[in-house]
C-alpha positions as CSV (number, residue, x, y, z in Angstrom):
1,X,3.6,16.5,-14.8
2,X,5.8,13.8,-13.8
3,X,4.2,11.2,-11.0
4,X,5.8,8.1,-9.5
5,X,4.1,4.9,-8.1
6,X,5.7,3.5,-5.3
7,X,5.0,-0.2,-4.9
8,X,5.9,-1.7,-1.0
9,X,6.7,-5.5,-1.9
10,X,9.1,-5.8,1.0
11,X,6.9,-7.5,3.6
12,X,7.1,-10.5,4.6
13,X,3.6,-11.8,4.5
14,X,3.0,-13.9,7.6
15,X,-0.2,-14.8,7.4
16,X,-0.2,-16.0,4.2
17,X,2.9,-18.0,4.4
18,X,5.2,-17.1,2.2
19,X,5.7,-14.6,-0.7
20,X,2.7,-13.3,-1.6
21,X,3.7,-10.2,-3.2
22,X,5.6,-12.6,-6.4
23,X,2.7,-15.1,-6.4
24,X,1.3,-15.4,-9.9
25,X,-2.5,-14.9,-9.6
26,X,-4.0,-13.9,-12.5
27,X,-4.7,-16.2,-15.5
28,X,-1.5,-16.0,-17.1
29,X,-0.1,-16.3,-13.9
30,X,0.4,-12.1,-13.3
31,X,1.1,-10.6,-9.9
32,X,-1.3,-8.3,-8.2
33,X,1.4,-5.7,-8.6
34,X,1.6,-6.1,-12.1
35,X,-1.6,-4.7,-12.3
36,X,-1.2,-1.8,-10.3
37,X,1.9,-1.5,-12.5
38,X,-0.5,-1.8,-15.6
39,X,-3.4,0.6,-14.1
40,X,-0.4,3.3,-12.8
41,X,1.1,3.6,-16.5
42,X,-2.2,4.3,-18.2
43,X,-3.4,6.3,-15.7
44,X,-0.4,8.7,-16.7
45,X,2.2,7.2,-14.3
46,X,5.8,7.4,-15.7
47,X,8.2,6.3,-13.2
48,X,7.9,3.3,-10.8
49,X,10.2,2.3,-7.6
50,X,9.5,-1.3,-6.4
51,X,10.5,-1.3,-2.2
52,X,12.1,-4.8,-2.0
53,X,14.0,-7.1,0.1
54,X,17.6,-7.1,-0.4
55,X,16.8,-11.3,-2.1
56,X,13.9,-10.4,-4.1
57,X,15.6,-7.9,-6.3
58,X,16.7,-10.2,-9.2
59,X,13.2,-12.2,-8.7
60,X,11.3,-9.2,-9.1
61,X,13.2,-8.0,-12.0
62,X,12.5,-11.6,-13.6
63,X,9.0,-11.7,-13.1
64,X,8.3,-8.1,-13.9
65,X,10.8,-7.4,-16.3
66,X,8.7,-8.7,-19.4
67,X,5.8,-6.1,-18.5
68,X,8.7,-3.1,-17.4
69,X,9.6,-3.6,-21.1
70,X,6.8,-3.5,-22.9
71,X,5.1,-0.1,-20.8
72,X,5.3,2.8,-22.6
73,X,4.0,5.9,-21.2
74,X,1.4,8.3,-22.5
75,X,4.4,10.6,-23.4
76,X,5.5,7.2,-25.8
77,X,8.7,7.1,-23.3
78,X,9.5,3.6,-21.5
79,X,8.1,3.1,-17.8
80,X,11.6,4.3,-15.6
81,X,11.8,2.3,-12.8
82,X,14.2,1.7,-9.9
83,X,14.8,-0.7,-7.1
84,X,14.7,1.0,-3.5
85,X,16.0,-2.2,-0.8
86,X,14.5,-2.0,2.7
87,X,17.3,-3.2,5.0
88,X,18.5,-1.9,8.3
89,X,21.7,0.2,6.5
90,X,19.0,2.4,6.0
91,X,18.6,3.6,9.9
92,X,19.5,6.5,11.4
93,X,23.0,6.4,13.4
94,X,21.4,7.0,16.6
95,X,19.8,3.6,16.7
96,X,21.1,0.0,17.3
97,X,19.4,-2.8,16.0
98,X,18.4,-4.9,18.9
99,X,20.0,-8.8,18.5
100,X,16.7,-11.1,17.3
101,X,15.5,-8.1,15.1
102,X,14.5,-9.5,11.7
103,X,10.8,-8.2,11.2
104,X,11.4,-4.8,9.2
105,X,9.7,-1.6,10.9
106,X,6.9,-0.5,8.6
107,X,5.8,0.9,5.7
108,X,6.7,4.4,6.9
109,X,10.7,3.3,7.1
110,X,9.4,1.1,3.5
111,X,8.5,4.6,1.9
112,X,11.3,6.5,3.5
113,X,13.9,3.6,1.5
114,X,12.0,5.0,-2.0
115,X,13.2,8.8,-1.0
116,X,16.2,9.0,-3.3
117,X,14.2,8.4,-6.1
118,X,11.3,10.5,-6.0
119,X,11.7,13.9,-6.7
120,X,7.8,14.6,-7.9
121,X,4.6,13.7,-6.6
122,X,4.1,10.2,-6.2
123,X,1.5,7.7,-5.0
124,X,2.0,4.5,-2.9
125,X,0.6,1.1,-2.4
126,X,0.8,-2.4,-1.4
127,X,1.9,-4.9,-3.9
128,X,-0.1,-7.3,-2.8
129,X,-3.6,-5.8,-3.2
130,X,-5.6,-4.7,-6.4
131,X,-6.9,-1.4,-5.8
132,X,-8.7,-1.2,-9.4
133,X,-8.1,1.1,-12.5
134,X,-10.4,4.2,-11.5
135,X,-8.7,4.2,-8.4
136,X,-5.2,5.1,-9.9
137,X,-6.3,7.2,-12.5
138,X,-8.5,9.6,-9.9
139,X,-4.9,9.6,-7.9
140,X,-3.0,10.5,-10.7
141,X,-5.6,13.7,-11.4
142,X,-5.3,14.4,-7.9
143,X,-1.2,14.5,-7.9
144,X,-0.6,16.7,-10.6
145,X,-2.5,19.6,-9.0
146,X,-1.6,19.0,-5.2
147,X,-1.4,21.9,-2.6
148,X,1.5,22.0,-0.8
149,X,0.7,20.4,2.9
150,X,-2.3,18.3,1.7
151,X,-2.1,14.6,1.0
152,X,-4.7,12.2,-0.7
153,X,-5.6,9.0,0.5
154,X,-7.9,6.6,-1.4
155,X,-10.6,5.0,0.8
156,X,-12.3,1.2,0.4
157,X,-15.4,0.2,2.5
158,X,-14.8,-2.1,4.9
159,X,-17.3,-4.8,4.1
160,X,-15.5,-5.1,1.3
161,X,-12.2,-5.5,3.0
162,X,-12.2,-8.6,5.3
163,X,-11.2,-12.3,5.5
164,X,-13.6,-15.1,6.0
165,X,-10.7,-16.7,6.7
166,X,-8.9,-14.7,10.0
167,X,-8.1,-11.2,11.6
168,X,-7.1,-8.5,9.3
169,X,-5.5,-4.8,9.9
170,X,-7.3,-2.2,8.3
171,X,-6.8,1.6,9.1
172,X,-10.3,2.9,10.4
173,X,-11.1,6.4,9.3
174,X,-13.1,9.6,10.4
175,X,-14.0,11.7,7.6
176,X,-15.1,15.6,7.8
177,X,-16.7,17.2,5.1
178,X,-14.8,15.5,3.0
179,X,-11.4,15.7,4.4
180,X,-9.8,12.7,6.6
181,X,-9.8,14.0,10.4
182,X,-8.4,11.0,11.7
183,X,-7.2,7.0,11.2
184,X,-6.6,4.3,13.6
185,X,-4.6,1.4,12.5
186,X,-6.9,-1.8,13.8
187,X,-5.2,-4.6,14.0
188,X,-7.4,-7.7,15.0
189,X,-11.0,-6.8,12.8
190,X,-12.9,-10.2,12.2
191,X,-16.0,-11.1,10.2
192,X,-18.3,-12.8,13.0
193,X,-20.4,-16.0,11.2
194,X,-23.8,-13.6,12.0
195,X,-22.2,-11.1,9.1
196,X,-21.0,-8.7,11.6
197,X,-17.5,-7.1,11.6
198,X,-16.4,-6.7,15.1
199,X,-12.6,-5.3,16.2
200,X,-11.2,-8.2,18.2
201,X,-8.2,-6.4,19.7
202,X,-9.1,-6.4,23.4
203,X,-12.1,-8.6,23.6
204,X,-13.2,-11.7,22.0
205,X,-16.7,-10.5,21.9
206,X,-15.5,-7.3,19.5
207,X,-16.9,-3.9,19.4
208,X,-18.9,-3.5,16.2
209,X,-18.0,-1.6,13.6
210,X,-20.0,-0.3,10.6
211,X,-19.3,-2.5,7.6
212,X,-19.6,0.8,5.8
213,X,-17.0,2.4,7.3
214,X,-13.7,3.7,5.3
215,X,-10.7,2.7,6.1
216,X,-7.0,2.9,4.5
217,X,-5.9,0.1,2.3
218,X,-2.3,1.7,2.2
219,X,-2.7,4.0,-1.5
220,X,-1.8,7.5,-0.2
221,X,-0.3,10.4,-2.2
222,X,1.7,12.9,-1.9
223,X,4.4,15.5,-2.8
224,X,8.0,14.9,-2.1
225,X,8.2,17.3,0.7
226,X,6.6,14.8,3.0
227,X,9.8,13.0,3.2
228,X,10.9,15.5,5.9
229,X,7.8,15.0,7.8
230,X,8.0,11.5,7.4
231,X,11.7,10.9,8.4
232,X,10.9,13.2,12.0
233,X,8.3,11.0,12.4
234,X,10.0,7.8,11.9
235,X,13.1,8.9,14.0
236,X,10.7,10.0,16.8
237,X,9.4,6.3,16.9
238,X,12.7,5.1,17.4
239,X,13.1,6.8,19.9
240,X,10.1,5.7,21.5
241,X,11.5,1.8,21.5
242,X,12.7,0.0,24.2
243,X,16.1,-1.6,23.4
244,X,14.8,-5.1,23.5
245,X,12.4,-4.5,20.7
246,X,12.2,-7.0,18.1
247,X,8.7,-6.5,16.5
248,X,7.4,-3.1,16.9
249,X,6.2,-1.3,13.3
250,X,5.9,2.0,12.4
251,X,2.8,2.5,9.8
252,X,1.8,5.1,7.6
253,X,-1.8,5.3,8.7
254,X,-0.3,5.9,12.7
255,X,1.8,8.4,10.7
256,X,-0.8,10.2,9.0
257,X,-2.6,10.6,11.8
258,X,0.0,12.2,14.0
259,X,0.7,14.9,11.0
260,X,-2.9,15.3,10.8
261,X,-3.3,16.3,14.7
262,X,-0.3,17.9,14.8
263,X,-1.6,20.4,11.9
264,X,0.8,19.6,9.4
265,X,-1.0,18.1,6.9
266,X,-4.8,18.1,5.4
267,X,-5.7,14.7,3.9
268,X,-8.1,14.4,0.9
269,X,-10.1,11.2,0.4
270,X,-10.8,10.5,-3.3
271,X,-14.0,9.2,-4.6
272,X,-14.0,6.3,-6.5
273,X,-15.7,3.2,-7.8
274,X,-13.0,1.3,-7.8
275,X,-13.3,-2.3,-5.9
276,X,-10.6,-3.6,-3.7
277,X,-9.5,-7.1,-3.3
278,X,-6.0,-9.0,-2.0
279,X,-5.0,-12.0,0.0
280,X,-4.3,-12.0,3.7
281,X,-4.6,-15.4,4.1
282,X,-3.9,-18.6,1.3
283,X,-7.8,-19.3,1.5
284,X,-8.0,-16.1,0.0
285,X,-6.3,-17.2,-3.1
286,X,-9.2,-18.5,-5.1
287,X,-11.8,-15.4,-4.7
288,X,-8.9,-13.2,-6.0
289,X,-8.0,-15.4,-9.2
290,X,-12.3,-14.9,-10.1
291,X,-12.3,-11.7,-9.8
292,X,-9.3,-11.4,-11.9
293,X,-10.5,-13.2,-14.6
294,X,-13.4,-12.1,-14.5
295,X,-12.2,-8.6,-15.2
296,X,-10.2,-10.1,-18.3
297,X,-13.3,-11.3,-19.6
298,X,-15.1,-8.1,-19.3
299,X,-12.7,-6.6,-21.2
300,X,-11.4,-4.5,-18.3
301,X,-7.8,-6.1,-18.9
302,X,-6.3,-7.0,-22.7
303,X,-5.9,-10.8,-22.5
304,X,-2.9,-10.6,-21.4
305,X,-1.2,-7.5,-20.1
306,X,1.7,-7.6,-22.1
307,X,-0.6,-6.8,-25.0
């Protein structure tokens, strides 16, 4: 069966500064979403759609181009890939951009720019994280035998997931017997000098959390039916905005939530042993390039991943 992986590299990263999603991190300077890109095709993905900013297209097709080329599929067929462009033309008719608005409005409008190029079950992520090779190849299992009005949703400890450096937003979960029962985007989670990871949101003091706790690191899957759900959802939030509203974001993990509530979809969380790592912040920066080479050495990645 035919699976797409859907990369969101249209943020604008501002906490780190800058581009991080086209920042050349691994030893011969790769992206993190060139390995995703890597880990997706030999899992058995055989179609990619990169979400971009209307700029970055011919930057991303320069930097990525080289490894687009050289993917093959298991089928022997060359990686397909398209460009999807998250820009405001994308909106529904019934709502005006406020004057001031540049921030885009989340990954939930970011995934519903990929919709006319996804026609079969397809996974999405970040393009700034590493997620790690069993983690795409349990997702792809997963996808080709799907239930209609389920979704999958791979899950990363927290401990694992935080900054030394500053705040980060991680989508909390609740898990029953196996299933996801509910997620709550948490927006200001901070690793206290004591070890502790405490959310921040409300009160300096934070309200503890269990550093084993799962939460969403944005790689979801699904079937292309959920673009219906998804667009309702979407419109709905627009709705919801006042007129003045320059910064408000509309995220999959609120999404998910909502369908989950509301009965329309049961979530799966996959097991894995896959390790999770990115950059929030610059400081971030050196941890990553370790732990990249360090897979390289191990023999987890070819030298280079061009072959």
């Amino acid at each position: 069966m035919s699976t797409t992986l859907v990369i969101m590299a249209a943020g604008l990263g501002s906490r780190y500064g800058g581009n991080k999603q086209t920042e050349g991190i691994g030893p011969n300077h790769e992206m993190l979403m060139e390995y995703s890109l890597f880990d997706a095709v030999r899992a058995g993905f055989d179609k990619a759609v990169f979400i971009i900013k209307p700029e970055m297209e011919p930057l991303i097709e320069a930097l990525c181009g080289e490894l687009v080329r050289s993917c093959r599929t298991k089928s022997g067929r060359a990686l397909e890939v398209h460009y999807a462009v998250q820009d405001f033309t994308s909106l529904p008719g019934f709502y005006a951009v406020p004057a001031g608005r540049v921030k885009p409005f989340g990954t939930v409008h970011a995934a519903l720019c990929a919709r006319p190029y996804v026609n079969e079950p397809f996974a999405i992520i970040n393009a700034d994280d590493y997620y790690g090779v069993d983690a795409f190849a349990v997702m792809h299992d997963c996808l080709s035998a799907l239930p209609a009005n389920e979704a999958a949703m791979v899950g990363y400890r927290l401990k694992n997931t935080v900054s030394e450096y500053g705040s980060v937003t991680r989508g909390v979960c609740t898990l029953k017997k196996g299933q996801l029962a509910g997620i709550k985007e948490t927006y200001k989670i901070t690793l206290f000098p004591d070890g502790t990871i405490r959310d921040t949101a409300t009160d300096s003091a934070g309200v503890l959390l269990p550093p084993d706790a799962l939460v969403s690191m944005n790689f979801w899957g699904y079937l292309p039916t959920i673009f219906d759900d998804m667009q309702s959802a979407f419109d709905d939030f627009l709705h919801t905005l006042a007129p003045d509203d320059i910064k408000s974001e509309y995220v999959l993990p609120s999404m998910m939530d909502q369908l989950m509530h509301a009965g329309k979809l049961r979530v799966r969380v996959l097991s894995t042993n896959a390790v999770w790592f990115g950059m929030t912040y610059p400081q971030d920066k050196p941890l990553v390039q370790q732990s990249l080479l360090k897979l390289h050495e191990q023999g987890v990645y070819p030298p280079t991943l061009l072959g």
